[in-house]
N, C-alpha and C positions, 0 to 999 in steps of 0.2 A: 325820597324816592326809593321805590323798596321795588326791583323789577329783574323778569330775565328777560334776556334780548335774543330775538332769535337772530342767528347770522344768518343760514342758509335758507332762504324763502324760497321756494319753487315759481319758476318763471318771472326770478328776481335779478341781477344780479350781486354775484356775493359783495364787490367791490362798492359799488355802491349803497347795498345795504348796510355794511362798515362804515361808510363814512357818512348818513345818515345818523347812525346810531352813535357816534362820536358828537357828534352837532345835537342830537337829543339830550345828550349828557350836555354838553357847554352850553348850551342853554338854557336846561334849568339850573346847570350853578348860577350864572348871569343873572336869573331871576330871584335867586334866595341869596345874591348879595347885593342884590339894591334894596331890597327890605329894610328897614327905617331900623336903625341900630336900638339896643335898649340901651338906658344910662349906665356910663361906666365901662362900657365895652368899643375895644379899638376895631375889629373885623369881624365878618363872620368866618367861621372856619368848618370845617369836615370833615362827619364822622364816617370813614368808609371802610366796608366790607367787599371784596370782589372773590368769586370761586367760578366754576364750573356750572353748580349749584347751589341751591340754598341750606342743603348737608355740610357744605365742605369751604363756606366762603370763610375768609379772615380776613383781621382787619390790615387796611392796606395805604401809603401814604395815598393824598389826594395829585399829587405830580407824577405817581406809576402808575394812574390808571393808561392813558395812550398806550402804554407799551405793554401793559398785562392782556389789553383789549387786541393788541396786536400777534401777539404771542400765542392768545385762543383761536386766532385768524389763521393764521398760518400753520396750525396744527391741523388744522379740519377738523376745528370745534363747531360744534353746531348751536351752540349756545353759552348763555353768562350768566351770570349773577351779578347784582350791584347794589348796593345799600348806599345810598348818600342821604347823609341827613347833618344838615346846619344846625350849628350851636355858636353862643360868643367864642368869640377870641379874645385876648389879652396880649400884647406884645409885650417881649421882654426888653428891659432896657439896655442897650448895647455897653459895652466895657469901654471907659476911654482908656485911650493906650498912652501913656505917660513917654519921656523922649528918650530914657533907657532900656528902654520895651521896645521900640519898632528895629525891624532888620531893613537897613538903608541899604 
């Protein structure tokens, strides 16, 4: 998904069109990770770009988009930028913690 979202529609409202446009986004993640995984791969995961525009986006984790989204809201941004695009994931394997390692 390669898109700008506009906040402020004219005889819209902005709250709503926010939260619209939130649900646009988790929805098409929802859709690009039920997609049939390839062999050897544990998730899908996300390559994201968020800015103002399409001049000035970088890339940005996929768990601060809500609050980046919120943050151009509240400024009285009129618009975004957003690149999401799926790729495998590979999980790393967790450390076991031996019994002189944990703090009890």
């Amino acid at each position: 998904m390669k898109k700008t979202f506009q906040l402020q529609i004219e005889g819209k409202n902005p709250a709503r069109v926010l939260d619209a446009t939130k649900h646009e986004i988790r929805q098409y993640m929802k859709r690009e990770r039920r997609k049939t995984l390839p062999e050897g791969v544990d998730f899908w995961d996300f390559d994201c770009s968020f800015g103002t525009s399409v001049d000035n986006a970088q890339g940005v984790h996929v768990a601060t988009l809500t609050a980046l989204i919120d943050a151009v809201a509240q400024e009285g941004g009129k618009q975004f930028y957003l690149e999401l695009l799926a790729k495998p994931g590979h999980r790393a394997p967790r450390q076991q913690v031996t019994e002189g390692d944990g703090d009890l």
